[in-house]
N, C-alpha and C positions, 0 to 999 in steps of 0.2 A: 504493500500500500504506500509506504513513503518513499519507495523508489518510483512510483507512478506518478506523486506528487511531485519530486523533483522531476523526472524527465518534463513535464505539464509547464513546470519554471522558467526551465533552460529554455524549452519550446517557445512560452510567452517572450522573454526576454530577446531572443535572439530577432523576434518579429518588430521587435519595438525598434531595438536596433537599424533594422533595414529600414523602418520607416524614415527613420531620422535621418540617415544618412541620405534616404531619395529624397526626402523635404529639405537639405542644405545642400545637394547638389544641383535639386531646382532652382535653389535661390540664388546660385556661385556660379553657374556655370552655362553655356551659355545652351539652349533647347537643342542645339544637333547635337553638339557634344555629349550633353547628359542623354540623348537616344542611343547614340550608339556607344557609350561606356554601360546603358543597362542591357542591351541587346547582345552588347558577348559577353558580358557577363550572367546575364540569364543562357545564353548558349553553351558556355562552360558547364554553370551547375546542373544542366540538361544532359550532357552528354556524361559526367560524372556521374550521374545518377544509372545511367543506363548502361556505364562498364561499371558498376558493381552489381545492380540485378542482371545482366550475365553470366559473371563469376561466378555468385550464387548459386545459379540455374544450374551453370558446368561441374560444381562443385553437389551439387542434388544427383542431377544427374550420372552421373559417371566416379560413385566414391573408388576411396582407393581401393585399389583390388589387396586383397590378402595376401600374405608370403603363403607357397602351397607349402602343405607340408606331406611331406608322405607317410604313407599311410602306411600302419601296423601290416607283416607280412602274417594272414591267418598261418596256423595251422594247418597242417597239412589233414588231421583227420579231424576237423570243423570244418572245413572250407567247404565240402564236397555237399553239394546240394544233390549228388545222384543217388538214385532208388537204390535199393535192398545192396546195401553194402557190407563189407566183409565184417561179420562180427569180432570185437576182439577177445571178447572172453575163448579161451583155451577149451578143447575137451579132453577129457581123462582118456587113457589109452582103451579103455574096458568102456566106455561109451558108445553108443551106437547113434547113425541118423538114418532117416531115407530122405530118398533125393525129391520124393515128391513133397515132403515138408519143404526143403531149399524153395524148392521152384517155386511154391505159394508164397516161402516169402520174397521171394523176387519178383512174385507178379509177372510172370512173361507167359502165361498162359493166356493174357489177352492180344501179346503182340501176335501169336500163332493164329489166335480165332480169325484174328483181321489179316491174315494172307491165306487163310483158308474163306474167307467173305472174299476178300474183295480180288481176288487172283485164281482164275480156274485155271486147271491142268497143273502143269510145273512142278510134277510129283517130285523130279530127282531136284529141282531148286528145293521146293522145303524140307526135300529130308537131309541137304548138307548143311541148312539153318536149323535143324533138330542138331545136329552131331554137332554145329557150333556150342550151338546150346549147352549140349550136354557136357563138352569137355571144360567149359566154363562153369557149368554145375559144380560138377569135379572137384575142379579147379580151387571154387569156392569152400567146400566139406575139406578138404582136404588140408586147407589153411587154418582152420577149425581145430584140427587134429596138431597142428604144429608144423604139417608136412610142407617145405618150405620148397616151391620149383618156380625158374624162367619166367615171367609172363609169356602166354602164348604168343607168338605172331598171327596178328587177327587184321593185316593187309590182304585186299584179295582184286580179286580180275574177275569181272562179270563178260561174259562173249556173248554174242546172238546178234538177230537181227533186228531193227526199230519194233518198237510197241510191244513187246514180250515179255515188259513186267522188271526192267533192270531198275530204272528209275525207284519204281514202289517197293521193289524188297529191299534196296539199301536203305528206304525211309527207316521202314522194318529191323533191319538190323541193327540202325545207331540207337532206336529208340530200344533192341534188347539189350546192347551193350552197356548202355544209359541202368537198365533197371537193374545186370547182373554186375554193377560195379565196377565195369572195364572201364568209362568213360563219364565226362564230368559232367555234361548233359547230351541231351538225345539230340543235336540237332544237327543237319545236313549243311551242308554249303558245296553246291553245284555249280562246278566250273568249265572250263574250251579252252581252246588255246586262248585266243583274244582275253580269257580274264588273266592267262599268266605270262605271256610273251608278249615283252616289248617291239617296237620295230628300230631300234634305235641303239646304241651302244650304252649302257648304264641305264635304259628302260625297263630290262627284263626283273631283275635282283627287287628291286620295291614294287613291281604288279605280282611279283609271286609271294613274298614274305606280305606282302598285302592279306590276301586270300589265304595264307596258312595263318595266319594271327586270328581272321573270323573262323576259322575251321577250328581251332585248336579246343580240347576238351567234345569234338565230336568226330563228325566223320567228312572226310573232304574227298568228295565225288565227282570223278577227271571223266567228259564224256568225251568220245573218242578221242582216246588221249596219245595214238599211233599218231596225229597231228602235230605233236610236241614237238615231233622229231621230222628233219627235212632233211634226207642225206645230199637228195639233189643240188640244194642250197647251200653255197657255202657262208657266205653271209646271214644264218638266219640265227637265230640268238636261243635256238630253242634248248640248246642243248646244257645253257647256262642254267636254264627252269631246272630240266633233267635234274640235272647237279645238285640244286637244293631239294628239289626231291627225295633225291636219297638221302641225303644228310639227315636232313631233318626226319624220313622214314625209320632212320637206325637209331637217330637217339632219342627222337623224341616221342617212339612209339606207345610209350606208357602216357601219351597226352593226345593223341590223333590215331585215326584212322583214316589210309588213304584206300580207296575203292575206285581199278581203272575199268573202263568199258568200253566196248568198241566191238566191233564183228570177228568172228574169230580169225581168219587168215591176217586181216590186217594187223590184228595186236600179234601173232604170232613173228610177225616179220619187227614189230617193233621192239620184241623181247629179243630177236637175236640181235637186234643194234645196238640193242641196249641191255647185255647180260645181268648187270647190277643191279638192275629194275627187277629182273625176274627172279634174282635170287632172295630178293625184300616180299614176295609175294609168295603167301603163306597157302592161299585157297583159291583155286581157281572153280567158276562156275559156271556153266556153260545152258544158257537159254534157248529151247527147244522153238522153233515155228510152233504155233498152233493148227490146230487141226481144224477143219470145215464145223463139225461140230462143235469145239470149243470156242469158235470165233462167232457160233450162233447163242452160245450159253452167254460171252461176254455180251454178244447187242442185247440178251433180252435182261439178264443185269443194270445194264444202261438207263435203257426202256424203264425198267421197273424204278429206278431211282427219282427220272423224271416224270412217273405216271402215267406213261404211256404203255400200249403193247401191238407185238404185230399179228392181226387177224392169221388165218393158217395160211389162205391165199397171200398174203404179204409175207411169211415165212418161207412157204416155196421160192418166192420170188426173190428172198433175201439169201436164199442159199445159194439160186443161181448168179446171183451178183458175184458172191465171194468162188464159185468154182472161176468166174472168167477173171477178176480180181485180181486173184494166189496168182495168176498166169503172166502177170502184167508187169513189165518195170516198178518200183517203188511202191511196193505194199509195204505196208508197214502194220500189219495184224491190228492188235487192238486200235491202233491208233488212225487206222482207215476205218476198222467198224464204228470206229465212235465220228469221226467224217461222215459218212456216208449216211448215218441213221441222224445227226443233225444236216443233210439235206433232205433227206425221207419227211424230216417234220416239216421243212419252210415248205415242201409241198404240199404236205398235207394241211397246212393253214391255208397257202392258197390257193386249195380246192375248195375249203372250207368257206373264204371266204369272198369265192367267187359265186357263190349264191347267196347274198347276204340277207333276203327275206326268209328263209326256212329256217326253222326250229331247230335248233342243237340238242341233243339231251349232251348227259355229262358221257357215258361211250363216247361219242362221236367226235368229242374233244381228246379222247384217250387213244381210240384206235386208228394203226397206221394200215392202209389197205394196200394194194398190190400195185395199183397206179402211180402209189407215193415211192415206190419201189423199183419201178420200169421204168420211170424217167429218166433215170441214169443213162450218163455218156457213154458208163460203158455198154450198155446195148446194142449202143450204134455202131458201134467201131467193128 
């Protein structure tokens, strides 16, 4: 209160002030002069006013930034936000377990449901992600017991040819390795050349240590990774990628998983250029074509997820698609069935909605007929 009182003072006082001093320069001096001594002088305390509420603002605006500091190194066995991890209590040598206790508390019985849902056929894929499984099982009772071995090498090489399910079982497996405690979380990072080769000299080394920094603690999934490498090329910088590939494969394999893919003759050619590559590669797995039948199991999958289905007549018609199809340049199985049955609908919309006076029931929004089906180009050819 009496600091309010005085500023109110000084206030008062300093205005009396002014006065006085403009009523004796009126009276002293001559009317231009005292214009223009009040005009820069009111243009000074103008502009003084207005380089301090700047500063202020700059100073609101933009405080000091803090010194970082760095930050506490966790723990190595706090840090791990991944599922069903090694327990560390010990068990006595006269203790027993089963494996299907483990596996429930790993929870990996749901990643199986979901490649048995969402992936037909593929029997020898999921029975070598069972034997992953299981030697990781293993692996885990075993540490239990005290019995101390290697971490497995859990790098591997998917072959086959587009749409046969490589992409979706590596989802699959980072997210089992994630649960059985090989890895710090379950997530993927899918990369090409373009995400790891430079075109440039000192380009290559920071687009690759890029892409292994977001991979690290999951799995880093190289598609058609026989691309890395150009032998024809002798300028091409691919080999530098190579390079840190393995490196970082070999040491720092208890923090990544690298998963290559590509068709098989081609990665075969790329393993003999590259020996070191192939001897870092612990499980190779090899992607069958699908069959006529299982490529009509995948559309009606499809179908059923969108709410749709194909009448019988549109199922004939959909299996003649795929016999002339399989025959054709550039199939790519699932990933044409899933093409081909989103043109099937923008047909069947508009047929649908080339009569736009008649009655829809809810069927007729659902089912695909045989027309929606024969329009294909390939027909014609």
């Amino acid at each position: 209160m009496w600091g309010l009182a005085t500023k109110q003072f000084r206030t008062g006082v300093a205005l009396i002030v002014v006065v006085v001093v403009l009523a004796l320069g009126w009276l002293f001096l001559s009317h231009l002069w005292f214009v223009i001594i009040v005009a820069c002088v009111g243009s000074a305390a103008l502009l003084t006013l207005a380089n301090q509420n700047a500063w202020r603002q700059t100073g609101e605006a933009d405080p000091p930034e803090p010194k970082a500091v760095k930050p506490a190194r966790p723990a190595r066995a706090a840090a791990a936000p991944a599922r069903g991890r090694r327990r560390p209590d010990l068990l006595s040598p006269q203790a027993t377990v089963t494996l299907s206790e483990e596996r429930a508390a790993a929870d990996v019985d749901d990643v199986f449901a979901g490649l048995d849902r969402e992936l037909v056929g593929l029997l020898p894929v999921k029975k070598k992600v069972e034997e992953v499984a299981s030697l990781l099982l293993v692996d885990r009772v075993r540490q239990r017991f005290g019995l101390s071995a290697p971490r497995p090498n859990l790098h591997m090489c998917f072959t086959g040819e587009p749409g046969t399910g490589k992409t979706t079982v590596a989802l699959k497996m980072a997210d089992m390795l994630h649960r059985l405690g090989y890895l710090e979380s379950g997530h993927l990072v899918h990369a090409m050349r373009d995400d790891l080769v430079g075109e440039f000299i000192g380009h290559t080394a920071p687009k690759t240590k890029r892409v292994l920094e977001r991979a690290m603690g999951g799995v880093l999934f190289i598609d058609e990774a026989y691309y890395l490498y150009r032998s024809s090329d002798s300028k091409d910088y691919g080999q530098e990628c190579i390079d840190i590939l393995l490196q970082v494969m070999e040491n720092d394999r208890d923090k990544l998983v690298v998963i290559l893919a590509g068709y098989q003759d081609r990665m075969d050619e790329f393993f003999e250029s590259n020996p070191g590559m192939n001897s870092r590669i612990a499980h190779h797995i090899d992607f069958a074509p699908y069959s006529e039948d299982e490529l009509v199991a995948i559309g009606r999958g499809m179908l059923e997820q969108a709410s749709y289905y194909l009448s019988p007549a549109a199922e004939a018609a959909f299996r003649e698609y795929l016999a002339l199809r399989m025959g054709q340049p550039r199939f790519a199985n699932a990933r044409s069935v899933r093409n081909e049955l989103e043109r099937a609908r923008l047909r069947h919309a508009h047929r649908l909605a080339a009569d736009p006076q008649l009655g829809r029931s809810r069927d007729d929004l659902m089912r695909l007929e045989a027309p929606d089906i024969l329009a294909s180009p390939v027909f014609s050819r």
